[in-house]
The first five atom37 places (N, CA, C, CB, O) and aatype in JSON, in Angstrom:
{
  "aatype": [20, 20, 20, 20, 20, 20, 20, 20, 20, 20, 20, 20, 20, 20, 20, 20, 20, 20, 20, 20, 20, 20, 20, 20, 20, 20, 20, 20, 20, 20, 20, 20, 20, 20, 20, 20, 20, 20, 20, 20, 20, 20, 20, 20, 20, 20, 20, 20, 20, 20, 20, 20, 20, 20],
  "atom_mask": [
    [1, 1, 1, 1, 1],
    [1, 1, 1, 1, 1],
    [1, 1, 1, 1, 1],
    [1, 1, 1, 1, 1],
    [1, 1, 1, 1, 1],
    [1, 1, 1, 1, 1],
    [1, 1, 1, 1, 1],
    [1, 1, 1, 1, 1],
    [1, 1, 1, 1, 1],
    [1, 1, 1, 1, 1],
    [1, 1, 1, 1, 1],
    [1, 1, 1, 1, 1],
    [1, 1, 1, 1, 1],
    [1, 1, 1, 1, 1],
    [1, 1, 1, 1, 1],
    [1, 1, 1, 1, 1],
    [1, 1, 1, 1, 1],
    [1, 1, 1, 1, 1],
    [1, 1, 1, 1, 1],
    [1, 1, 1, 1, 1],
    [1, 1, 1, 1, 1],
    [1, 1, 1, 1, 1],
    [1, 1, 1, 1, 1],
    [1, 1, 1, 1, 1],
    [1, 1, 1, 1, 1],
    [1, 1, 1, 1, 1],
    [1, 1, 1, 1, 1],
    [1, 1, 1, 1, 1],
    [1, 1, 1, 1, 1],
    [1, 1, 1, 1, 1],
    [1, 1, 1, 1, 1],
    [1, 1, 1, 1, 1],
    [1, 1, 1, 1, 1],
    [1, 1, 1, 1, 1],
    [1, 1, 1, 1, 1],
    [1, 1, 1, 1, 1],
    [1, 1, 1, 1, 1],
    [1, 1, 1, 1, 1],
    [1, 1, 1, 1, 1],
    [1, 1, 1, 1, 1],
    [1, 1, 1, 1, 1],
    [1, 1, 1, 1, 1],
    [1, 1, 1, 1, 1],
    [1, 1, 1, 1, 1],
    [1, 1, 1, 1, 1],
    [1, 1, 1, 1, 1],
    [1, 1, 1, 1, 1],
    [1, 1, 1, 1, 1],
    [1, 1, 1, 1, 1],
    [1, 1, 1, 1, 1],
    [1, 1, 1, 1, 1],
    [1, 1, 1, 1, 1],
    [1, 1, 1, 1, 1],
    [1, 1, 1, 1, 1]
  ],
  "atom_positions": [
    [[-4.12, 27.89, -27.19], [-2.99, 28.41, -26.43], [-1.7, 28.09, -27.18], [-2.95, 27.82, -24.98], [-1.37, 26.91, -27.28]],
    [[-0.84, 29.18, -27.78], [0.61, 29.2, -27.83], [1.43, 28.73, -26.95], [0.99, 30.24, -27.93], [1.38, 28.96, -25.74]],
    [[2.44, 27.87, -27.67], [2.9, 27.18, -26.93], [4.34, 27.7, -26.61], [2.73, 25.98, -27.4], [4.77, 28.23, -27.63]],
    [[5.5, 27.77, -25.34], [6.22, 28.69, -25.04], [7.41, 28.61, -25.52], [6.23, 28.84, -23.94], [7.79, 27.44, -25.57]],
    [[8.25, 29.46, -25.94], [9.37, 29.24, -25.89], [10.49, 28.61, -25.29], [9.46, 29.82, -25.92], [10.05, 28.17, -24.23]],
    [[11.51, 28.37, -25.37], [12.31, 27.93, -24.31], [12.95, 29.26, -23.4], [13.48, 27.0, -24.98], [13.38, 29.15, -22.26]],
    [[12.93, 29.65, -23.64], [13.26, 31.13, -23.24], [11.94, 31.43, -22.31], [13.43, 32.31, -24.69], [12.1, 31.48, -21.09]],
    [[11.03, 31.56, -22.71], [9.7, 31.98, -21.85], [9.77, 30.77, -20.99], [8.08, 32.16, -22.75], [9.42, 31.04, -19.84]],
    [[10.08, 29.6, -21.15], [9.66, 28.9, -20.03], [10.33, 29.1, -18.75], [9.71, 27.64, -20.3], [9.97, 29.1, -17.57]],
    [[11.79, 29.36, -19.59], [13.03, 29.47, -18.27], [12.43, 30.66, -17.73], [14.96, 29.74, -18.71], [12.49, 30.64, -16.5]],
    [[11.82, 31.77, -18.2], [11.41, 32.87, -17.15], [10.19, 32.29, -16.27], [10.92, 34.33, -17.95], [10.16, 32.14, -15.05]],
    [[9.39, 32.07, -17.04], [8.34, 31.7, -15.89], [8.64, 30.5, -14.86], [6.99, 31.3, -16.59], [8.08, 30.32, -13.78]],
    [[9.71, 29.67, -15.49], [10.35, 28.59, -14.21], [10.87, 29.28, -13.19], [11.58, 27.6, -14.61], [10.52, 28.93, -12.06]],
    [[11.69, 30.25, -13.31], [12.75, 31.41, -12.29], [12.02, 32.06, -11.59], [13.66, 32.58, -12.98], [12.31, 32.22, -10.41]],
    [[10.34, 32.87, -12.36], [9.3, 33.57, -11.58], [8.62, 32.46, -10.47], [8.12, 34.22, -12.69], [8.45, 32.74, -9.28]],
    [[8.34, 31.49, -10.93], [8.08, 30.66, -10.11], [8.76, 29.94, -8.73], [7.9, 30.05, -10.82], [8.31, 29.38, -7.73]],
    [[9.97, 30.25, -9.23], [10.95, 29.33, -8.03], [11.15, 30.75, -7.36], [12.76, 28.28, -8.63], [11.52, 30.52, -6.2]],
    [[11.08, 32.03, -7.55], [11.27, 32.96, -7.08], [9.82, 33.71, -6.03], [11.79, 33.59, -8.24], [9.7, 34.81, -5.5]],
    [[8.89, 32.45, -6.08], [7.88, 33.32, -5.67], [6.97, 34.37, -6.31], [8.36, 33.84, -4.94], [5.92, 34.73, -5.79]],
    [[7.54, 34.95, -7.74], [6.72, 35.83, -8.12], [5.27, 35.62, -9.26], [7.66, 36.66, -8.57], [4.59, 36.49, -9.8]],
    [[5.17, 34.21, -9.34], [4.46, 34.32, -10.57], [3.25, 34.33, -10.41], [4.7, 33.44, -11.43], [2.45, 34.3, -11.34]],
    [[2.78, 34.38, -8.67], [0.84, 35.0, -8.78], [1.18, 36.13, -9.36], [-0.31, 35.41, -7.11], [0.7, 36.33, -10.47]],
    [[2.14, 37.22, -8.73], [2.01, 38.72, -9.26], [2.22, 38.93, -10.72], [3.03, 39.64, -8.56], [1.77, 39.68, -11.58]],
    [[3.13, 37.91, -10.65], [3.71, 37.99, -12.6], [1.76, 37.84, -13.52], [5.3, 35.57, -13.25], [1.11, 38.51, -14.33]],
    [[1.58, 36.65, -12.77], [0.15, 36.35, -13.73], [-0.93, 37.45, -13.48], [-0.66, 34.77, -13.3], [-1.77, 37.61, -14.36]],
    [[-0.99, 38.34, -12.21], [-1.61, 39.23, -12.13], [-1.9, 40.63, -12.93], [-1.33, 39.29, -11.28], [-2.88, 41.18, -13.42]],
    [[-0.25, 40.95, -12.75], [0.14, 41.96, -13.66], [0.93, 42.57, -14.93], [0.36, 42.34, -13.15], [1.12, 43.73, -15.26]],
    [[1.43, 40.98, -15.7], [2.33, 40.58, -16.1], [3.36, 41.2, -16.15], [2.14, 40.23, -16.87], [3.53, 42.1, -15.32]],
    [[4.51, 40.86, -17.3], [5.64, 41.44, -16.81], [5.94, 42.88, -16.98], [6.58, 40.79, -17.29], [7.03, 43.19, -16.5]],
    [[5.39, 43.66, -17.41], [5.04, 45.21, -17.33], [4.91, 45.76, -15.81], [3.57, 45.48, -18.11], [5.35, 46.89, -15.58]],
    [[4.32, 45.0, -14.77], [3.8, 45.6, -13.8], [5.05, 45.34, -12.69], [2.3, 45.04, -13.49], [5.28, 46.09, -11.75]],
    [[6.23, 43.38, -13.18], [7.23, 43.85, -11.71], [8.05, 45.06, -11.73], [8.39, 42.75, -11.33], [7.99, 45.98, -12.55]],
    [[8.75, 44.94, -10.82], [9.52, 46.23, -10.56], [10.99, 45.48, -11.42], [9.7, 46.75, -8.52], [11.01, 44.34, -11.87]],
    [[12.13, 46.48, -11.47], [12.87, 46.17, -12.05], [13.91, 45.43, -11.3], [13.11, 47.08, -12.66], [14.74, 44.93, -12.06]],
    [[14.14, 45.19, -9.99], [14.7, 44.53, -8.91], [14.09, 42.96, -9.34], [14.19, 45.25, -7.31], [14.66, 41.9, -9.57]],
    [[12.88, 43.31, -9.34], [12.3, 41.76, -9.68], [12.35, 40.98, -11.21], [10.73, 41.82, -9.36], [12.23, 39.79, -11.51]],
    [[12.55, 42.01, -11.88], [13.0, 41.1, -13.46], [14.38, 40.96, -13.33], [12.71, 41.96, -15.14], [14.92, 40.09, -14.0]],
    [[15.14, 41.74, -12.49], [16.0, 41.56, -12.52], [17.09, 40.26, -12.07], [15.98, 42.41, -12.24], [18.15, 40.02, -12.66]],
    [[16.51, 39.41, -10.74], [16.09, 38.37, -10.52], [15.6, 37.58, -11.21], [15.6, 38.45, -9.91], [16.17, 36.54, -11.53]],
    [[14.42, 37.92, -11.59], [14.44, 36.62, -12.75], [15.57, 36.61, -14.12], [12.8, 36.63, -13.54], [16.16, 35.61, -14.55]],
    [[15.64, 37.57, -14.47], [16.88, 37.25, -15.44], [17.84, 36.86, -15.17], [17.35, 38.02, -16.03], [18.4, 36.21, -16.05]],
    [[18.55, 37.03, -13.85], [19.75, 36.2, -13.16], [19.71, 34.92, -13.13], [19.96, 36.47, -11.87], [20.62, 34.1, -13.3]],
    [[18.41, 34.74, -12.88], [18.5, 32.95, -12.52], [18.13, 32.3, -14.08], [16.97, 32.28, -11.05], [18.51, 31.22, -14.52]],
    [[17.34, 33.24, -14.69], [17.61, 32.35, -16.22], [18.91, 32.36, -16.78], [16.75, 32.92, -17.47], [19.09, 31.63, -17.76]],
    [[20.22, 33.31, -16.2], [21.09, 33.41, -16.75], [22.05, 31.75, -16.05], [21.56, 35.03, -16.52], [22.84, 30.92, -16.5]],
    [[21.4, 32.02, -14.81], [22.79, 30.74, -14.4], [21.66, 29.18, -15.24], [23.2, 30.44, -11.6], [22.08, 28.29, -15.98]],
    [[20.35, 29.37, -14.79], [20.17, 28.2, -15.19], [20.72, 28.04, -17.1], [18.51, 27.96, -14.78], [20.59, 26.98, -17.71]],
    [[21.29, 29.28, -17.74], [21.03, 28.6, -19.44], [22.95, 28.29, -19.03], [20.31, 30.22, -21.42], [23.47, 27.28, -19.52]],
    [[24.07, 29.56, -17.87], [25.12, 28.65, -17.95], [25.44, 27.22, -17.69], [25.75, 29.09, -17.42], [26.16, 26.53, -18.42]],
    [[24.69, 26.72, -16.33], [24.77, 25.89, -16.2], [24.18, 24.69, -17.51], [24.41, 26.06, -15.09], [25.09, 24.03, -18.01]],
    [[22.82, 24.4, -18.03], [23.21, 24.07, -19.23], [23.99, 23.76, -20.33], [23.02, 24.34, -19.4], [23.84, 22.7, -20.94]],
    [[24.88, 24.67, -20.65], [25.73, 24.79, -21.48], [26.79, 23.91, -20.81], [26.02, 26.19, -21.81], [27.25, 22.95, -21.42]],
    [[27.2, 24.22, -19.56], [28.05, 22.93, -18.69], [28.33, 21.57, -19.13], [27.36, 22.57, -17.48], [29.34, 20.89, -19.31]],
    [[26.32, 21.31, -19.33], [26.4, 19.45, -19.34], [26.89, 19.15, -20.51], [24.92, 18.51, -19.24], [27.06, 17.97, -20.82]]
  ]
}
């Protein structure tokens, strides 16, 4: 197993805190809708501003 990016992790952390990552692992990310990546990209966006903060 490849090991993830930091970037991939922050998505699958956001899919996760978001509830989506049975469906994510089901269908991966091809199958959410675009409302729902869209969400996850928001929250990887505040979690990398906030980051940059500390």
């Amino acid at each position: 197993m490849r090991m993830l990016s930091y970037e991939e992790r922050l998505k699958y952390e956001a899919a996760r805190e978001l509830g989506l990552l049975e469906k994510l692992e089901r269908v991966g990310w091809a199958g959410l809708s675009t409302a729902e990546s869209g969400r996850i990209g928001g929250r990887v966006g505040a979690k990398k501003r906030e980051k940059r903060k500390e």
